[in-house]
Residue frames as qw, qx, qy, qz and C-alpha x, y, z in Angstrom:
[[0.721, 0.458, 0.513, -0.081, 5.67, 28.60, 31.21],
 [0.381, 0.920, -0.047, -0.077, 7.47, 31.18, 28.85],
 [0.111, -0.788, 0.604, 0.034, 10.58, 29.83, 29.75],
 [0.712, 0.035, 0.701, -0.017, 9.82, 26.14, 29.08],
 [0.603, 0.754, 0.261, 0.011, 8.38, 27.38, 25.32],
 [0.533, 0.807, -0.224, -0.119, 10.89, 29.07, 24.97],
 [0.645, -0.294, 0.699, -0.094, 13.45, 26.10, 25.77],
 [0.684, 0.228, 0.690, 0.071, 11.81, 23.86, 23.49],
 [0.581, 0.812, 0.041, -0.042, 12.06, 26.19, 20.49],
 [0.095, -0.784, 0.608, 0.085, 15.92, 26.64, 21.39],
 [0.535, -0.288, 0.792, 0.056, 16.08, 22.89, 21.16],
 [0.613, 0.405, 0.661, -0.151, 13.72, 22.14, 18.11],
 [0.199, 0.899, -0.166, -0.352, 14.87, 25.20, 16.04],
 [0.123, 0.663, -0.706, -0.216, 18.32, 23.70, 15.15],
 [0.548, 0.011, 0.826, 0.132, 17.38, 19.69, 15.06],
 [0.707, 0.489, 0.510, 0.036, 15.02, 20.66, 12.08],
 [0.284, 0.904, -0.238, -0.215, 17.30, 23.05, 10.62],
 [0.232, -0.498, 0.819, 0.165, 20.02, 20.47, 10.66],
 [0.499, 0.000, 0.863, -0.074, 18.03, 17.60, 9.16],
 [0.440, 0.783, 0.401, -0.180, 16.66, 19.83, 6.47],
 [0.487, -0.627, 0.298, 0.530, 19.89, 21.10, 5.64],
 [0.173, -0.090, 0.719, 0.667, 20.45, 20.18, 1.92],
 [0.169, 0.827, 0.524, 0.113, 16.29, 20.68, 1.33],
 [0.171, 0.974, 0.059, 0.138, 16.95, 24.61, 2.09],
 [0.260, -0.775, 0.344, 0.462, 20.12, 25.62, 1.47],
 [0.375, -0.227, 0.757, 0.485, 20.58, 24.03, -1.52],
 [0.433, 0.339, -0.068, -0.832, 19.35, 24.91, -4.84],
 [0.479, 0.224, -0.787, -0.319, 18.42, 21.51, -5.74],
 [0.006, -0.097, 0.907, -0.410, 17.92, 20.09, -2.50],
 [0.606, -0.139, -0.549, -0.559, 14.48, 17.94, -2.55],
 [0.474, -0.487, 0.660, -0.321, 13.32, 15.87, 0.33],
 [0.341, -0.293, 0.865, -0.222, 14.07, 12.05, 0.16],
 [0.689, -0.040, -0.515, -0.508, 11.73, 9.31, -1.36],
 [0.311, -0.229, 0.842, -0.377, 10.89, 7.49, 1.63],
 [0.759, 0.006, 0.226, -0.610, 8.12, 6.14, 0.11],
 [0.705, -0.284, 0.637, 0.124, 8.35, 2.03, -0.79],
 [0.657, 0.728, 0.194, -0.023, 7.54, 2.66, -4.48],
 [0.212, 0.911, -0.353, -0.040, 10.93, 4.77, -4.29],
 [0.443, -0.538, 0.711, 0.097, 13.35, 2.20, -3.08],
 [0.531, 0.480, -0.657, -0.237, 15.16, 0.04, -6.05],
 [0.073, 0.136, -0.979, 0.131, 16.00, -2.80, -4.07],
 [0.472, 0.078, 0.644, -0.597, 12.18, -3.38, -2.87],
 [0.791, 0.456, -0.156, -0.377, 10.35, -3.15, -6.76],
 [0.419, 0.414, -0.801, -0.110, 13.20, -5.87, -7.53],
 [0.189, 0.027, 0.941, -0.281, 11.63, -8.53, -4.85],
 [0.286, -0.395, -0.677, -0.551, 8.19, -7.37, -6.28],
 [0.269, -0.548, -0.617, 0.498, 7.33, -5.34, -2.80],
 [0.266, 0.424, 0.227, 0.835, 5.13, -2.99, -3.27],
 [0.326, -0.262, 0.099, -0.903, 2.69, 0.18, -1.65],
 [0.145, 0.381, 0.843, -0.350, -0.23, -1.81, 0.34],
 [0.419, 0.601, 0.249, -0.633, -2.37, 0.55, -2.13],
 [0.320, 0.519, -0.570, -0.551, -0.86, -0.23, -5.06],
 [0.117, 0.088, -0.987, -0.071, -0.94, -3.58, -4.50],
 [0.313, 0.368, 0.666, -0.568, -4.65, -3.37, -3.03],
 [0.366, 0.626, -0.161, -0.670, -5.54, -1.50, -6.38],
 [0.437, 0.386, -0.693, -0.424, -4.09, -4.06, -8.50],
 [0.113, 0.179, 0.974, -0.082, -5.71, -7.10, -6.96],
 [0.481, 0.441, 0.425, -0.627, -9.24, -4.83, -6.77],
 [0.313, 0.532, -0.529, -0.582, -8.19, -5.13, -11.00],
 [0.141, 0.136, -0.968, -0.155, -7.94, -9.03, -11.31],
 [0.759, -0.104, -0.294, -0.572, -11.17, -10.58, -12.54],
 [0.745, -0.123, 0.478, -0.450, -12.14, -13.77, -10.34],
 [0.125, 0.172, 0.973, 0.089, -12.93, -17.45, -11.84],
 [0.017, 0.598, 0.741, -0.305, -16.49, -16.37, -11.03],
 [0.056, 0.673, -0.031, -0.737, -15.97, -12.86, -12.28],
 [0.051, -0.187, 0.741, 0.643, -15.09, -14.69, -15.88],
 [0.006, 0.439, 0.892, 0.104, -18.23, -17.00, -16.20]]
């Protein structure tokens, strides 16, 4: 069992040290905007967050909401 654990740390150790690379080693290094708000090419079709976009409809008055 101690030899499986320690296996999987030997293998897991260096994928996230490699994929994190420029986060810590770098005195700038930030992770990523994955989020859809961040991408340029998405706000330019008018795609946005499923919350944001939930949020701003929960905003817009009705027909029924006016009267």
């Amino acid at each position: 069992m101690l030899k499986l654990f320690l296996i999987i740390v030997a293998i897991l150790l260096p994928a996230i040290l490699f994929m994190g690379f420029k986060v810590f080693f770098t005195k700038k290094g930030k992770f990523p905007n994955s989020h859809v708000e961040g991408n340029k090419e998405l706000r330019k079709q008018g795609i946005g967050c499923v919350k944001s976009q939930d949020r701003q409809a929960q905003k817009r008055k009705t027909i029924f909401e006016i009267e």
